[in-house]
N, C-alpha and C positions, 0 to 999 in steps of 0.2 A: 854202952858196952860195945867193943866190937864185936861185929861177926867173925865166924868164927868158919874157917874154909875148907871144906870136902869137897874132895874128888873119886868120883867114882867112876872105877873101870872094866870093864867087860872084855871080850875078845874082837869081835868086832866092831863096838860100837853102832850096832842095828837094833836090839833091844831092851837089852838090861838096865847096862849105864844110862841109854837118854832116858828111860821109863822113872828112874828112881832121879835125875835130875830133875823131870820136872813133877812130880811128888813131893820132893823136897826143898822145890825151889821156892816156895809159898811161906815156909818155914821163916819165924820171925830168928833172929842171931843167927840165919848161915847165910853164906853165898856157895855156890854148889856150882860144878864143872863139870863135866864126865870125857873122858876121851876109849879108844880101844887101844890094846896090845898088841893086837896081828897089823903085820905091814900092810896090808889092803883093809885096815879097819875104815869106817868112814870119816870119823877123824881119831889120828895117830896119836897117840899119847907125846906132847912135847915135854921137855927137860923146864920148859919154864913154867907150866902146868905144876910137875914135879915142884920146881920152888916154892908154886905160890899155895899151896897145900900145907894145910895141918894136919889134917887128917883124910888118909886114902881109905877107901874099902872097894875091897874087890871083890867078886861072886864065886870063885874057884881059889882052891890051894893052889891048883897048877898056875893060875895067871900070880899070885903071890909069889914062887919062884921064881915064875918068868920077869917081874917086875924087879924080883933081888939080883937076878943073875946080871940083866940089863941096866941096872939104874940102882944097884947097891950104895955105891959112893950120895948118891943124890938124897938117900933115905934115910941117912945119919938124925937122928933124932924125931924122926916121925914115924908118927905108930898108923900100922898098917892091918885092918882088919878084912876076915875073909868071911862073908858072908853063907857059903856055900847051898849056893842058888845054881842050879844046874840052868842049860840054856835051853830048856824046851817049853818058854813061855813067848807070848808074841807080844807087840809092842805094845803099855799100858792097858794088857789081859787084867782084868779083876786078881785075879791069883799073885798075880806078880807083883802089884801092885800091896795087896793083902802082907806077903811075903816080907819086902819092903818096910813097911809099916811096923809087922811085929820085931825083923830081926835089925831093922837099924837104927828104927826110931826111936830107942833106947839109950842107943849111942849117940844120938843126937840131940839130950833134949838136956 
């Protein structure tokens, strides 16, 4: 079977996204990516990122609009989930991690 490809994204690409990439990078049927949506994230969300994605999820509604507003055309048939995980965890904190686990490892299994 193949894997099966998530991308997950945050604002700046400092906590969240890497936290739950590598959580879920272990994960047997995925290959998993994370990038951020602020211009000085650490790394930028690319358009080919975008293509190579089945499935996105993001931690906020608001990066969900920012993602449509920016990259609508790109999202034509891919489903986009929001986790809504605020940013006041630090990188692979037990909690965030915890988080992770119950809200998306459902979607992924």
């Amino acid at each position: 079977m193949k894997p099966r490809r998530v991308l997950f994204l945050c604002s700046r690409h400092r906590l969240r996204s890497p936290t739950a990439t590598a959580v879920f990078a272990a994960w047997p049927e995925l290959e998993v990516d994370s990038a951020g949506l602020a211009d000085d994230a650490e790394t930028v969300l690319s358009p080919e990122q975008l293509d190579w994605a089945e499935l996105i999820v993001v931690m906020e509604a608001s990066q969900r609009r920012r993602l449509q507003v920016r990259h609508g055309a790109r999202l034509r048939g891919k489903r986009v989930v929001c986790l809504d995980i605020p940013d006041r965890y630090a990188f692979m904190q037990p909690e965030l991690v915890e988080l992770l686990l119950r809200k998306a490892g459902p979607l992924l299994r």
